[in-house]
Rosetta silent file (secondary structure, phi, psi, omega in degrees, C-alpha in Angstrom):
SEQUENCE: XXXXXXXXXXXXXXXXXXXXXXXXXXXXXXXXXXXXXXXXXXXXXXXXXXXXXXXXXXXXXXXXXXXXXXXXXXXXXXXXXXXXXXXXXXXXXXXXXXXXXXXXXXXXXXXXXXXXXXXXXXXXXXXXXXXXXXXXXXXXXXXXXXXXXXXXXXXXXXXXXXXXXXXXXXXXXXXXXXXXXXXXXXXXXXXXXXXXXXXXXXXXXXXXXXXXXXXXXXXXXXXXXXXXXXX
SCORE:     score description
SCORE:     0.000 S_00000001
   1 L     0.000  -44.637 -179.832   22.813  -27.919    2.499 S_00000001
   2 H   -64.398  -37.634  178.323   20.450  -28.790    5.301 S_00000001
   3 H   -63.546  -42.415  178.628   21.731  -25.852    7.315 S_00000001
   4 H   -63.662  -40.780  179.230   21.130  -23.509    4.368 S_00000001
   5 H   -64.302  -42.093  178.626   17.619  -24.901    3.894 S_00000001
   6 H   -64.722  -38.531  179.010   16.828  -24.449    7.573 S_00000001
   7 H   -64.793  -44.100  179.158   18.146  -20.893    7.453 S_00000001
   8 H   -63.834  -41.452  179.633   16.056  -20.060    4.385 S_00000001
   9 H   -64.824  -39.842  178.860   12.973  -21.617    5.950 S_00000001
  10 H   -64.439  -39.063  178.825   13.557  -19.668    9.157 S_00000001
  11 H   -66.510  -40.989  178.202   13.878  -16.410    7.208 S_00000001
  12 H   -63.902  -40.886  178.532   10.656  -17.080    5.313 S_00000001
  13 H   -62.400  -40.900  179.054    8.867  -17.859    8.555 S_00000001
  14 H   -63.299  -41.446  179.817   10.182  -14.621   10.048 S_00000001
  15 H   -67.249  -39.216  177.204    8.977  -12.611    7.048 S_00000001
  16 H   -62.720  -44.191  179.642    5.541  -14.230    7.182 S_00000001
  17 H   -62.253  -43.267 -179.283    5.289  -13.443   10.889 S_00000001
  18 H   -68.844  -29.730 -179.809    6.368   -9.836   10.332 S_00000001
  19 H   -77.890  -18.696 -171.696    3.931   -9.463    7.419 S_00000001
  20 H   -58.153  -37.049 -179.355    0.994  -10.778    9.403 S_00000001
  21 H   -64.349  -41.823  178.600    0.198   -7.405   10.979 S_00000001
  22 H   -64.394  -42.648  178.783    0.033   -5.758    7.554 S_00000001
  23 H   -61.076  -42.339 -179.421   -2.188   -8.569    6.253 S_00000001
  24 H   -61.461  -46.804  178.671   -4.489   -8.226    9.237 S_00000001
  25 H   -62.455  -39.915  179.414   -4.857   -4.475    8.709 S_00000001
  26 H   -62.064  -42.977  179.439   -5.424   -5.046    4.994 S_00000001
  27 H   -62.124  -41.007  179.844   -8.196   -7.535    5.675 S_00000001
  28 H   -63.423  -46.988 -179.372   -9.961   -5.138    8.040 S_00000001
  29 H   -68.556  -33.795  176.412   -9.840   -2.250    5.576 S_00000001
  30 H   -62.647  -42.087  175.621  -10.885   -4.595    2.760 S_00000001
  31 H   -59.617  -42.913  179.280  -13.983   -5.595    4.711 S_00000001
  32 H   -61.148  -45.511 -178.762  -14.731   -1.905    5.204 S_00000001
  33 H   -62.323  -47.732 -179.825  -14.353   -1.169    1.491 S_00000001
  34 H   -61.696  -42.345 -178.911  -16.580   -4.047    0.401 S_00000001
  35 H   -67.342  -41.955 -179.834  -19.253   -3.207    2.943 S_00000001
  36 H   -62.844  -45.213 -176.861  -19.282    0.509    2.100 S_00000001
  37 H   -61.794  -44.791 -176.832  -19.544   -0.126   -1.635 S_00000001
  38 H   -76.411  -40.453 -178.681  -22.455   -2.565   -1.349 S_00000001
  39 H   -63.375  -28.274 -179.136  -24.294   -0.782    1.460 S_00000001
  40 L   -91.366    6.092  170.099  -24.358    2.412   -0.609 S_00000001
  41 L   119.129   -7.004  179.814  -25.925    0.718   -3.609 S_00000001
  42 L   -81.450  148.203  175.931  -23.273   -0.942   -5.772 S_00000001
  43 L   -68.457  157.700 -174.964  -23.679   -4.631   -6.728 S_00000001
  44 H   -57.874  -37.434 -173.587  -21.397   -7.150   -5.015 S_00000001
  45 H   -67.329  -24.298 -176.239  -19.351   -7.862   -8.142 S_00000001
  46 H   -64.282  -56.234  179.036  -18.159   -4.246   -8.520 S_00000001
  47 H   -65.763  -30.359 -178.863  -15.880   -4.026   -5.441 S_00000001
  48 H   -68.039  -50.520 -179.894  -14.790   -7.656   -5.898 S_00000001
  49 H   -65.799  -39.695  179.136  -13.718   -7.274   -9.535 S_00000001
  50 H   -60.293  -40.155 -178.817  -12.214   -3.855   -8.834 S_00000001
  51 H   -68.984  -33.477  178.449  -10.071   -5.316   -6.059 S_00000001
  52 H   -74.168  -40.821 -172.067   -8.787   -8.120   -8.276 S_00000001
  53 H   -90.911  -45.215 -176.981   -8.049   -5.988  -11.327 S_00000001
  54 L   -86.078  -50.842  177.438   -7.207   -2.553   -9.936 S_00000001
  55 L    51.154   68.289  178.155   -5.924   -3.525   -6.469 S_00000001
  56 L  -154.474  102.844 -170.962   -5.307   -0.068   -5.015 S_00000001
  57 H   -51.523  -62.838 -175.923   -6.910    0.736   -1.675 S_00000001
  58 H   -64.566  -38.042  178.815   -7.133    4.546   -1.639 S_00000001
  59 H   -65.187  -36.589  178.458   -7.837    4.701   -5.376 S_00000001
  60 H   -67.001  -44.833  177.438  -10.644    2.161   -4.980 S_00000001
  61 H   -58.606  -44.500 -178.400  -12.261    4.120   -2.144 S_00000001
  62 H   -67.510  -41.774  179.961  -12.047    7.321   -4.187 S_00000001
  63 H   -63.313  -42.744  178.164  -13.366    5.706   -7.380 S_00000001
  64 H   -64.763  -38.568  177.187  -16.333    4.204   -5.533 S_00000001
  65 H   -60.323  -39.778  177.788  -16.968    7.586   -3.926 S_00000001
  66 H   -64.821  -44.340 -179.846  -17.134    9.176   -7.368 S_00000001
  67 H   -62.795  -44.187 -177.703  -19.546    6.506   -8.627 S_00000001
  68 H   -70.297  -23.773  178.272  -21.798    6.789   -5.593 S_00000001
  69 L   -83.724   -0.250  178.195  -21.823   10.579   -5.918 S_00000001
  70 L   103.468   -0.506  178.019  -23.217   10.252   -9.426 S_00000001
  71 L   -73.780  156.745 -178.915  -20.003   10.477  -11.441 S_00000001
  72 L   -85.711  174.757  178.882  -19.503    8.256  -14.457 S_00000001
  73 H   -58.496  -35.582 -179.622  -16.951    5.487  -15.029 S_00000001
  74 H   -63.938  -43.036  179.230  -14.609    7.894  -16.821 S_00000001
  75 H   -66.572  -39.816  178.667  -14.456   10.232  -13.814 S_00000001
  76 H   -64.594  -41.585  179.219  -13.944    7.313  -11.434 S_00000001
  77 H   -64.794  -43.230  179.596  -11.145    5.933  -13.610 S_00000001
  78 H   -61.716  -40.058  178.548   -9.417    9.311  -13.852 S_00000001
  79 H   -63.175  -45.685  179.316   -9.549    9.671  -10.065 S_00000001
  80 H   -62.752  -41.204  179.670   -8.043    6.236   -9.542 S_00000001
  81 H   -65.072  -39.560  179.042   -5.265    6.862  -12.063 S_00000001
  82 H   -61.760  -47.081 -177.417   -4.375   10.178  -10.435 S_00000001
  83 H   -69.197  -26.363 -177.471   -4.097    8.658   -6.983 S_00000001
  84 L   -88.763    0.114  178.939   -2.081    5.701   -8.266 S_00000001
  85 L   -63.339  -22.133  178.969    0.598    7.806   -9.940 S_00000001
  86 H   -64.398  -24.725 -178.775    2.606    7.529   -6.731 S_00000001
  87 H   -70.158  -13.808  174.491    3.211    3.844   -7.476 S_00000001
  88 H   -62.230  -47.758  177.704    5.469    4.902  -10.355 S_00000001
  89 H   -64.479  -40.224  179.154    8.068    6.058   -7.831 S_00000001
  90 H   -63.064  -40.186 -179.102    7.477    2.964   -5.703 S_00000001
  91 H   -63.739  -39.432  177.376    7.962    0.690   -8.712 S_00000001
  92 H   -63.042  -34.270 -177.779   11.315    2.284   -9.489 S_00000001
  93 H   -69.726  -27.507 -176.630   12.390    1.674   -5.891 S_00000001
  94 H  -117.519   14.675 -175.729   11.722   -2.075   -6.089 S_00000001
  95 H   -57.399  -36.519 -177.469   12.349   -2.730   -9.786 S_00000001
  96 H   -77.979   -3.696 -179.358   15.403   -4.868   -9.038 S_00000001
  97 H   -94.588  -10.974 -171.757   13.388   -7.073   -6.665 S_00000001
  98 L   -77.500  -28.195 -179.380   10.875   -8.365   -9.203 S_00000001
  99 L    92.187  175.035 -176.700   13.151  -10.820  -10.968 S_00000001
 100 L   -81.719  167.045  176.516   13.487  -11.744  -14.668 S_00000001
 101 L    92.609  136.994 -177.554   10.713  -12.545  -17.133 S_00000001
 102 H   -65.198  -43.190 -178.586    7.823  -10.449  -18.382 S_00000001
 103 H   -63.862  -41.656  179.228    5.142  -12.397  -16.521 S_00000001
 104 H   -63.092  -44.029 -179.268    7.057  -12.190  -13.251 S_00000001
 105 H   -69.364  -34.861  177.423    7.597   -8.466  -13.606 S_00000001
 106 H   -65.385  -44.746  177.524    3.977   -7.907  -14.608 S_00000001
 107 H   -63.926  -43.238  179.193    2.752   -9.778  -11.532 S_00000001
 108 H   -61.318  -40.844  178.369    5.242   -7.945   -9.348 S_00000001
 109 H   -61.895  -35.024  179.835    4.109   -4.581  -10.686 S_00000001
 110 H   -69.297  -23.453 -177.021    0.523   -5.487   -9.788 S_00000001
 111 L   -92.036   -1.024 -178.341    1.609   -6.188   -6.200 S_00000001
 112 L   -70.744  117.706  175.153    3.320   -2.821   -5.670 S_00000001
 113 L  -137.954  168.619  176.960    1.640   -1.005   -2.789 S_00000001
 114 H   -54.114  -47.930 -173.464    2.718    1.448   -0.113 S_00000001
 115 H   -69.582  -42.836 -178.859    2.898   -1.321    2.476 S_00000001
 116 H   -64.556  -43.751  179.833    4.687   -3.912    0.342 S_00000001
 117 H   -65.312  -44.431 -179.979    7.358   -1.456   -0.779 S_00000001
 118 H   -61.922  -41.902 -179.276    7.911   -0.120    2.744 S_00000001
 119 H   -66.589  -41.859 -178.682    8.215   -3.652    4.142 S_00000001
 120 H   -66.255  -46.583 -176.170   10.633   -4.765    1.415 S_00000001
 121 H   -70.863  -14.565  178.083   12.912   -1.738    1.631 S_00000001
 122 L   -79.089   -8.163 -177.619   13.128   -2.082    5.405 S_00000001
 123 L   -81.014  154.239 -170.121   15.056   -5.363    5.014 S_00000001
 124 L   -80.746  -19.038 -176.243   18.856   -5.347    5.423 S_00000001
 125 L  -143.639  160.853 -175.026   20.039   -7.088    2.219 S_00000001
 126 H   -57.734  -42.719 -178.277   18.881   -7.617   -1.394 S_00000001
 127 H   -62.273  -43.566  179.627   17.967  -11.304   -1.008 S_00000001
 128 H   -70.098  -34.509  176.995   15.801  -10.626    2.021 S_00000001
 129 H   -63.964  -41.557  179.137   14.233   -7.591    0.348 S_00000001
 130 H   -63.174  -46.417  179.294   13.240   -9.709   -2.655 S_00000001
 131 H   -63.101  -40.217 -179.503   11.730  -12.403   -0.430 S_00000001
 132 H   -64.112  -39.873 -179.841    9.955   -9.782    1.680 S_00000001
 133 H   -61.384  -48.385 -175.676    8.436   -8.150   -1.387 S_00000001
 134 H   -72.537  -40.036  179.685    6.941  -11.366   -2.749 S_00000001
 135 H   -65.598  -49.823 -179.095    5.820  -12.801    0.594 S_00000001
 136 H   -67.951  -38.860 -177.404    4.192   -9.577    1.759 S_00000001
 137 H   -66.266  -48.165 -179.939    2.837   -8.742   -1.693 S_00000001
 138 H   -66.559  -41.844  178.768    1.157  -12.074   -2.411 S_00000001
 139 H   -64.598  -40.931 -179.779   -0.201  -12.342    1.123 S_00000001
 140 H   -65.018  -41.825  179.296   -1.515   -8.783    1.071 S_00000001
 141 H   -61.421  -44.361 -178.733   -3.230   -9.330   -2.280 S_00000001
 142 H   -65.393  -47.597 -176.678   -4.930  -12.507   -1.040 S_00000001
 143 H   -67.809  -39.645  178.702   -6.080  -11.068    2.288 S_00000001
 144 H   -58.600  -48.306 -177.047   -7.277   -7.797    0.757 S_00000001
 145 H   -69.237  -35.318  174.969   -9.475   -9.582   -1.759 S_00000001
 146 H   -64.227  -42.603  179.011  -10.843  -12.019    0.808 S_00000001
 147 H   -63.592  -42.296  178.913  -11.689   -9.076    3.058 S_00000001
 148 H   -62.597  -43.898  179.367  -13.405   -7.180    0.229 S_00000001
 149 H   -61.813  -43.776  179.385  -15.480  -10.238   -0.688 S_00000001
 150 H   -62.875  -43.768  179.689  -16.479  -10.775    2.949 S_00000001
 151 H   -65.674  -39.246  179.936  -17.439   -7.119    3.368 S_00000001
 152 H   -66.229  -39.947  178.862  -19.400   -7.077    0.112 S_00000001
 153 H   -68.495  -33.938  178.908  -21.328  -10.205    1.081 S_00000001
 154 H   -70.831  -29.384  177.192  -22.055   -8.741    4.509 S_00000001
 155 H    59.645 -132.553 -176.756  -23.429   -5.608    2.842 S_00000001
 156 H   -80.928    2.386 -177.367  -25.165   -3.242    5.211 S_00000001
 157 H   -64.423  -24.799 -178.544  -25.092   -5.707    8.128 S_00000001
 158 H   -80.491  -13.405 -177.433  -21.935   -4.023    9.488 S_00000001
 159 L    74.422 -150.609 -179.024  -23.605   -0.628    9.680 S_00000001
 160 L   -80.267  105.305 -176.305  -21.447    2.475    9.430 S_00000001
 161 H   -67.585  -18.847  179.392  -17.893    1.125    9.255 S_00000001
 162 H   -64.656  -25.662 -178.578  -16.467    4.582   10.000 S_00000001
 163 H   -69.702  -16.654 -179.677  -17.601    4.195   13.619 S_00000001
 164 H   -87.522   -7.191 -178.187  -15.075    1.374   14.097 S_00000001
 165 L    69.945   27.323 -176.514  -12.077    3.541   13.240 S_00000001
 166 L   -66.309  -23.830 -177.559  -10.989    1.116   10.524 S_00000001
 167 H   -68.357  -12.786 -179.894   -9.441    3.916    8.482 S_00000001
 168 H   -88.523   -9.181 -174.401   -6.655    4.192   11.077 S_00000001
 169 H   -65.497  -51.965 -177.607   -5.444    0.617   10.646 S_00000001
 170 H   -65.126  -47.734  178.906   -3.342    1.055    7.501 S_00000001
 171 H   -57.361  -38.755 -179.771   -1.675    4.362    8.455 S_00000001
 172 H   -63.898  -42.865  179.145   -0.658    2.905   11.823 S_00000001
 173 H   -66.441  -41.526 -178.436    0.914   -0.152   10.204 S_00000001
 174 H   -64.486  -39.286  176.243    2.690    1.931    7.569 S_00000001
 175 H   -60.959  -42.175  179.310    4.207    4.187   10.232 S_00000001
 176 H   -62.780  -34.337  179.656    5.499    1.092   12.051 S_00000001
 177 H   -74.479  -34.616 -174.212    7.145   -0.126    8.834 S_00000001
 178 H   -81.773  -29.131 -174.067    8.771    3.201    7.990 S_00000001
 179 H   -52.807  -42.723 -179.939   10.161    4.056   11.437 S_00000001
 180 H   -59.940  -30.515 -179.641   13.252    1.772   11.217 S_00000001
 181 H   -66.613  -20.908 -178.380   14.390    3.572    8.042 S_00000001
 182 H   -70.356  -12.347  179.131   14.650    6.827    9.997 S_00000001
 183 H   -79.770   -7.270 -173.225   17.750    5.452   11.745 S_00000001
 184 H   -72.028  -21.389  178.266   19.780    5.602    8.530 S_00000001
 185 L   158.574  167.411 -177.712   20.794    9.225    8.956 S_00000001
 186 H   -64.560  -30.582  179.745   19.731   12.856    9.364 S_00000001
 187 H   -63.708  -40.192  177.892   19.054   13.299    5.620 S_00000001
 188 H   -64.240  -43.539 -178.448   16.389   10.567    5.758 S_00000001
 189 H   -66.682  -38.706  178.817   14.817   12.102    8.846 S_00000001
 190 H   -65.093  -44.112 -179.000   14.747   15.596    7.322 S_00000001
 191 H   -66.648  -38.594  179.068   13.108   14.378    4.118 S_00000001
 192 H   -65.988  -40.274  179.891   10.593   12.295    6.082 S_00000001
 193 H   -64.942  -43.958  179.178    9.740   15.256    8.331 S_00000001
 194 H   -64.272  -45.495  179.551    9.241   17.580    5.361 S_00000001
 195 H   -59.881  -43.143  179.434    7.146   14.997    3.508 S_00000001
 196 H   -64.571  -41.056 -179.577    4.967   14.375    6.564 S_00000001
 197 H   -64.359  -42.973  179.347    4.463   18.101    7.153 S_00000001
 198 H   -65.121  -41.507  179.747    3.464   18.711    3.549 S_00000001
 199 H   -62.823  -43.426  178.583    1.079   15.737    3.554 S_00000001
 200 H   -64.408  -36.533 -176.984   -0.607   16.920    6.743 S_00000001
 201 H   -66.842  -36.374 -175.569   -0.919   20.446    5.390 S_00000001
 202 H   -94.426   -9.983 -175.590   -2.769   19.430    2.218 S_00000001
 203 H   -53.927  -43.814 -178.732   -4.849   16.586    3.676 S_00000001
 204 L   -66.105  -17.210 -170.709   -7.949   18.725    4.444 S_00000001
 205 L  -110.365   -7.465 -174.769   -8.055   20.105    0.909 S_00000001
 206 L  -128.197  161.557  179.321   -7.290   17.168   -1.420 S_00000001
 207 L   -66.244  161.118  177.763   -8.709   13.669   -2.048 S_00000001
 208 L   -58.390  137.692  179.649   -7.363   10.611   -0.236 S_00000001
 209 L   100.371  -34.085 -179.983   -4.079    9.413   -1.701 S_00000001
 210 H   -65.937  -37.955  177.410   -2.931   12.784   -3.024 S_00000001
 211 H   -56.523  -30.081  177.316   -1.098   13.704    0.228 S_00000001
 212 H   -64.485  -39.664  177.495    1.191   10.723   -0.415 S_00000001
 213 H   -63.465  -44.577 -179.158    2.133   12.254   -3.768 S_00000001
 214 H   -63.431  -34.919 -178.671    2.802   15.623   -2.154 S_00000001
 215 H   -63.728  -22.042  178.855    4.961   13.954    0.493 S_00000001
 216 H   -63.082  -18.136  177.760    7.381   12.846   -2.226 S_00000001
 217 H   -61.959  -22.691  177.224    8.600   16.450   -2.322 S_00000001
 218 H   -61.994  -20.996  178.652   10.533   15.588    0.831 S_00000001
 219 H   -64.640  -22.670  178.352   12.934   13.608   -1.372 S_00000001
 220 H   -62.317  -39.402  177.546   14.350   16.922   -2.594 S_00000001
 221 H   -65.814  -40.948  179.342   15.828   17.506    0.856 S_00000001
 222 H   -62.293  -42.558 -179.650   17.259   13.990    0.874 S_00000001
 223 H   -63.417  -41.291  179.233   18.880   14.536   -2.517 S_00000001
 224 H   -66.244  -37.091  178.731   20.532   17.791   -1.442 S_00000001
 225 H   -64.020  -41.362  178.843   21.849   16.136    1.710 S_00000001
 226 H   -67.268  -36.994  179.779   23.451   13.323   -0.272 S_00000001
 227 H   -63.561  -38.794  179.616   24.898   15.833   -2.743 S_00000001
 228 H   -67.623  -34.506 -178.814   26.669   17.769    0.026 S_00000001
 229 H   -72.021  -32.475 -177.449   28.198   14.561    1.443 S_00000001
 230 H   -88.338   -9.966 -177.886   29.590   13.439   -1.899 S_00000001
 231 L   -72.239    0.000    0.000   30.919   16.871   -2.867 S_00000001
C-alpha cells in the first residue's frame, strides 16, 4: 500500500512539474489580456469576470477586440462562440477522462482547453491521462485567472504588451506538447502536416482561433490512413 501511495504521489508530482511550463505561459498571456482590456478602456471587472465564466483565451481576446472596436455584446458573444466551437471536438476526445457525476463533468467541460487536452492525450495510459487532465486543467484555470487579475490591476502600467512577444508563449508550449504524438505513425504526421499547412494558409485572413478549426480538416487524412490499414 505504501509503495502504491508513493508511486501515485510521484506520478502527481511529475505531472505538476510537466504542467508548470503551460501554467507559466498561461499566466503571462493572462497578464497580457488583463492589461490590454483595461488599458484600452474596459473596467477591471470585465476581463476578470469574463475569465472566470467564459475561460477561453483566444475567444476572450477576440470578444474584447470587438467591444473595443465599438461592437455590442451580441457581436462579441457571437465571435467568442464561433472561436470556441473547436472545443466540441476536444471535449469528445477527453469525454472518458472527466469521470462520473453531472457536477464533475460540468466542471471538466469548463476546463477543456487546447493545452489541457494536448497534455492529457500525450500521456501513455488512461489513468495518467485522467490525472493529467485534472491537474493541468485546474492549475491552468487558477493561473490564468490570477494572471488576468494582475494584468487588469496593472492597467496601462505595462505599456504595449505586444512589444514583449507574449503572444508567442502559448503556441510554443502547445507545439512542445503535441510533438510527442507525432511519433505514433505516418498517418498522424500526415494529418498534422496538412492541418498545420491549412492553418498557416488562412491565418492572415481570419480572426484568431479560426485557424485551429480549419486545422481539424487534417483529421480527414488520418481517417483515410486508418481505413486503409484496417481494410
Amino acid at each position: 500500500m505504501r509503495t502504491a501511495e508513493r508511486t501515485a504521489r510521484s506520478e502527481r508530482t511529475s505531472l505538476v512539474r510537466d504542467s508548470a511550463l503551460v501554467w507559466f505561459a498561461s499566466g503571462i498571456v493572462g497578464v497580457s489580456f488583463g492589461a490590454i482590456a483595461v488599458a484600452d478602456g474596459l473596467p477591471v471587472w470585465v476581463p476578470v469576470v469574463m475569465s472566470l465564466v467564459v475561460y477561453a483565451g483566444s475567444a476572450q481576446f477576440s470578444a474584447v477586440g470587438v467591444l473595443l472596436a465599438g461592437g455590442g455584446p451580441a457581436a462579441a458573444t457571437a465571435t467568442g462562440l464561433l472561436l470556441n466551437t473547436r472545443t466540441v471536438a476536444f471535449s469528445l476526445a477527453v469525454a472518458d477522462l472527466l469521470g462520473p457525476g453531472r457536477l464533475t463533468r460540468l466542471l471538466g467541460a469548463h476546463l477543456v482547453t487546447d493545452e489541457t487536452v494536448a497534455f492529457a492525450l500525450a500521456q501513455p495510459d488512461p489513468a495518467r491521462r485522467r490525472a493529467a487532465f485534472w491537474i493541468s486543467g485546474l492549475g491552468l484555470f487558477a493561473v490564468w485567472n490570477i494572471g488576468v487579475l494582475a494584468g487588469a490591476l496593472a492597467g496601462g502600467a505595462l505599456g504595449d504588451t505586444a512589444t514583449y512577444g507574449l503572444d508567442a508563449a502559448f503556441p510554443a508550449v502547445l507545439v512542445a506538447l503535441v510533438l510527442p504524438a507525432l511519433r505514433e505513425g505516418p498517418a498522424v504526421r500526415r494529418s498534422a502536416l496538412l492541418g498545420a499547412a491549412l492553418a498557416l494558409a488562412v491565418t492572415p485572413a481570419v480572426p484568431a482561433g479560426v485557424p485551429v478549426l480549419v486545422a481539424l480538416a487534417g483529421l480527414a487524412v488520418y481517417g483515410r490512413g486508418r481505413g486503409r490499414r484496417t481494410a
